[in-house]
N, C-alpha and C positions, 0 to 999 in steps of 0.2 A: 353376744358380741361377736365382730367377725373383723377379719383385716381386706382392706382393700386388694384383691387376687393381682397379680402380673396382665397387661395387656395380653399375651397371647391364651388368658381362660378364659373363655365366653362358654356359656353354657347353652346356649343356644347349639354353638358350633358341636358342644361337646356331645349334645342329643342326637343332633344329626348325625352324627361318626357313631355312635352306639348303633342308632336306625339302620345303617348301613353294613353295619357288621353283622348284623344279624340276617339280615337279609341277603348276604353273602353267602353264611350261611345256612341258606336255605331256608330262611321261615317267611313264609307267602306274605302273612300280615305281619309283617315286622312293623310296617305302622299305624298297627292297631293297638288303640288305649281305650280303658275307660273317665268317661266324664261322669262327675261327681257334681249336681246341681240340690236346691232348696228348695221342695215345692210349698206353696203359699200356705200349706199346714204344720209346716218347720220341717217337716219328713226328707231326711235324705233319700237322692234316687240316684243309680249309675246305672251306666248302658256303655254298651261297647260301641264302638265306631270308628272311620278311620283316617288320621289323621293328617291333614298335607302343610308344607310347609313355604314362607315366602322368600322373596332372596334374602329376608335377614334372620333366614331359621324360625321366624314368628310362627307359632301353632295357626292355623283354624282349622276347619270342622264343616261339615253341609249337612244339611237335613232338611226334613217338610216338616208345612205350616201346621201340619196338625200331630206332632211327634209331642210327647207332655214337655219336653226339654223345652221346645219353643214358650209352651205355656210358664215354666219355671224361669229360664232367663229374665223372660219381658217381665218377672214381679223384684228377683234377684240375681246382678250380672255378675255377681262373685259367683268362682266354676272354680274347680280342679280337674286334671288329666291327670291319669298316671298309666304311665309304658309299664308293662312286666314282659321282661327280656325272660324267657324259661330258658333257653339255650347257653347265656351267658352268667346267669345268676345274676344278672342286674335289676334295675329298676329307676325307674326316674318320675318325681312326682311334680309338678307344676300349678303353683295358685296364683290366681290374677282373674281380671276385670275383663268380660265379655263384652264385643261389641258389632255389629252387623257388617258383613264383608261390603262392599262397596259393589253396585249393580256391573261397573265394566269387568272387577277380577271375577264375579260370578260367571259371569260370559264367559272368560277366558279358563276357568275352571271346568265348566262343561265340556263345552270342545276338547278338551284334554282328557276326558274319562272315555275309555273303550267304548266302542259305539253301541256293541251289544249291550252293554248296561244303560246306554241311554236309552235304549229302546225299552229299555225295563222300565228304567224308572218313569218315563210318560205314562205309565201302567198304574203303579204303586204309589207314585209318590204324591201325590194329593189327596191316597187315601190311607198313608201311612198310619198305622195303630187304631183302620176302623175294623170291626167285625166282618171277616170274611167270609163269604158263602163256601169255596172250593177255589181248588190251584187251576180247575178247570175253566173256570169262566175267567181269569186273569190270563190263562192261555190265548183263551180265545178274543181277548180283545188286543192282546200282542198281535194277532196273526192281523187286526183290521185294523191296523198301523199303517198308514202310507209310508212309501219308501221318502227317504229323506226327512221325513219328520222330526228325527232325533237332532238333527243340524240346529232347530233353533229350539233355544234354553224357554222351558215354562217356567210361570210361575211359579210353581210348588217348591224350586230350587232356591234353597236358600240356603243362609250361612252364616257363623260366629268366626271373628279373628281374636284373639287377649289383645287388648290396645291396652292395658298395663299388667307385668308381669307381678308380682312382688316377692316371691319365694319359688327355687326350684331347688330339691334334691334329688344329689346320687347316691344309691344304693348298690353297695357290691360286694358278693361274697365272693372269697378268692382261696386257697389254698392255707391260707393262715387259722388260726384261733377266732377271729374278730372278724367281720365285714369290715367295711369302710360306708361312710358314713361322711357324704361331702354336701353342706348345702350353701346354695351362695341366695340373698338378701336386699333388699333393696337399702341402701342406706336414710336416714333422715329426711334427706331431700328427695327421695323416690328416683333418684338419676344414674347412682355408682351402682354396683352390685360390690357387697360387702362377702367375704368367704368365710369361712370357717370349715374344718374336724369335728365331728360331735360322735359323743357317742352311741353307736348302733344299737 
């Protein structure tokens, strides 16, 4: 059971301000989490990757077509993330409902990643997770990359956003006896988020 939080706790807001603090300072991948998916033989799998956010704080996530997560989504789109702040002693864990980003924010997601990495991923990312020969031959077909070619988005780029959240916890160890232990809920009607104290 939980009570309805005050208008100004959104938890979305409140991830993004931890992301931020952390990254302040100093930690490169402050927004890197693992996702926690089901592969179609019940077996849980995590993987690290890193996470971006929309104007309303909503998670997504990019990857290529042939990563096992692809394969795991498309059978079950129940996922978790969870941040581990090491800097701050926090932690923040997120469960909710996967769904495919929309082809125009893909666009605009590209375009926004450093161009050197794009030129990477035209490399790797359509052969993400197959058996690699050497670092050497992925070199050398970077090098016979035309100039400008990272400008437009390939296929291989794709993406998960949560189109429903239903549980996120905060985790924080502080100076006292006890963590804190904050998780807010989706209520009944999947609409309010409900709050509560639990024990850590």
């Amino acid at each position: 059971m939980g009570i309805k939080p005050p208008d100004s706790m959104n938890p979305f807001i409140q991830l993004a301000q931890w992301i931020s603090e952390e990254r302040l300072a100093g930690i490169p991948f402050s927004h890197g989490a693992v996702l926690g998916t089901v592969g179609h033989d019940g077996i849980p799998r995590t993987r690290m990757l890193g996470v971006h956010f929309d104007e309303e704080s909503i998670p997504r996530f990019h990857t290529s077509p042939t990563s096992r997560k692809v394969t795991d989504i498309g059978i079950n789109q129940n996922a978790s993330i969870t941040f581990a702040f090491q800097r701050s002693l926090r932690s923040v864990s997120i469960e909710g409902v996967l769904e495919v980003i929309p082809h125009g924010q893909l666009v605009s997601d590209w375009l926004a990643l450093d161009q050197k990495f794009r030129r990477s991923y035209l490399v790797f990312g359509h052969r993400s997770g197959q058996p690699a020969d050497s670092d050497v031959s992925l070199e050398h077909l970077l090098k016979e990359l035309s100039p400008g070619s990272e400008n437009e988005m390939p296929p291989s780029f794709i993406g998960y956003r949560f189109s429903h959240v239903s549980r996120i916890a905060f985790y924080s160890v502080g100076s006292g006896n006890f963590a804190e232990h904050v998780v807010f809920s989706r209520d009944g009607g999947g609409e309010n988020w409900l709050y509560s104290r639990v024990v850590p």
